[in-house]
N, C-alpha and C positions, 0 to 999 in steps of 0.2 A: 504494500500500500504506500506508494510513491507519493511523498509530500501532506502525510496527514502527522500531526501529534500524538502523542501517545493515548490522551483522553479521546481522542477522536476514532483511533485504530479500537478502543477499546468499547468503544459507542458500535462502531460496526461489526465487529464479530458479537454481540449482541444482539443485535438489528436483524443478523443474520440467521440467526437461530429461530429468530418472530419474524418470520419474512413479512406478515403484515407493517408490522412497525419500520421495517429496513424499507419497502417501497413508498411509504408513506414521508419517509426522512429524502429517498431520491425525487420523487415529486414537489415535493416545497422544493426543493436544490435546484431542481429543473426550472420550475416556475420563477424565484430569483435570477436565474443564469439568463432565461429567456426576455424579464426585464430590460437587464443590463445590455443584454447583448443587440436589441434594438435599439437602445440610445449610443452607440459604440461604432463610430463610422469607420476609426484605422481598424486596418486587418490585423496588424504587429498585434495592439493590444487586444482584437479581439484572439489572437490561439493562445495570448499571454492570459487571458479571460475563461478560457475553456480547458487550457493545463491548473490551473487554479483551482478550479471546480471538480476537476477531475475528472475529464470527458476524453482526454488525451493525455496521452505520455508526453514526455519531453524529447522525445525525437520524430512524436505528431501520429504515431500508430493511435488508434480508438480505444481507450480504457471500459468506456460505459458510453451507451447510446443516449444520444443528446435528445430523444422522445420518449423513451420509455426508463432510460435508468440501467437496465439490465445490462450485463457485459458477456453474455455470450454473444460471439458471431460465426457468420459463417464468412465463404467466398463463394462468391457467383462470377461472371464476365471474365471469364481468363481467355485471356490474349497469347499468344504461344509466338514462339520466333523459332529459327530453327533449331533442330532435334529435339523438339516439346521441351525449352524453357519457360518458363513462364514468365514473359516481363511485364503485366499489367494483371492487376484484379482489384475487385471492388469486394471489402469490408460491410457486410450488412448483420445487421440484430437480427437471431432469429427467433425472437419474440413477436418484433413487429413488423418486421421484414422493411426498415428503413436502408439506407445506405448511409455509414455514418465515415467512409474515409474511404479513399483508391490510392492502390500502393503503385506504382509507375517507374521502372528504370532506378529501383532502390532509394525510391523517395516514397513520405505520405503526402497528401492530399485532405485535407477534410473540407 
């Protein structure tokens, strides 16, 4: 848990056990982030805004889906170059089946 306090880590492995309470804590979180993030016109500080929150890692891969909270994903859209590398795919929640980030030529994207 990248960038949280210890009261914080210790708020979520709790949260986590009452998944009720744990979605209910990502929901407010979400609803704040989404505030903010429409008064918030630079880009810089909007992915400095959503590493913050904990939506994204610090090298921009997707921690937790910026609609529903949840942090499983999957990969859909792979782009293949030759002898089946894959150098493009899309990051989606498969909760809600959003797209929350596309990884591209060893970069993220969100």
């Amino acid at each position: 848990m990248y960038g949280y306090t210890g009261l914080e880590r210790k708020i979520i492995k709790y949260m986590k056990k009452h998944h009720t309470l744990y979605y209910v804590y990502w929901s407010i979180k979400l609803s704040i982030f989404s505030w903010l993030a429409r008064h918030e016109p630079d880009m810089g500080n909007f992915m400095k805004l959503q590493e913050w929150f904990g939506l994204i890692s610090d090298d921009g891969s997707p921690r937790h889906c910026c609609v529903c909270g949840h942090d499983h994903f999957g990969e859909k859209n792979h782009y293949y170059i030759n002898e089946g590398q894959v150098c493009e795919y899309s990051a989606y929640c498969q909760c809600c089946n959003t797209v929350n980030g596309h990884w591209a030529y060893g970069n993220w994207t969100v």
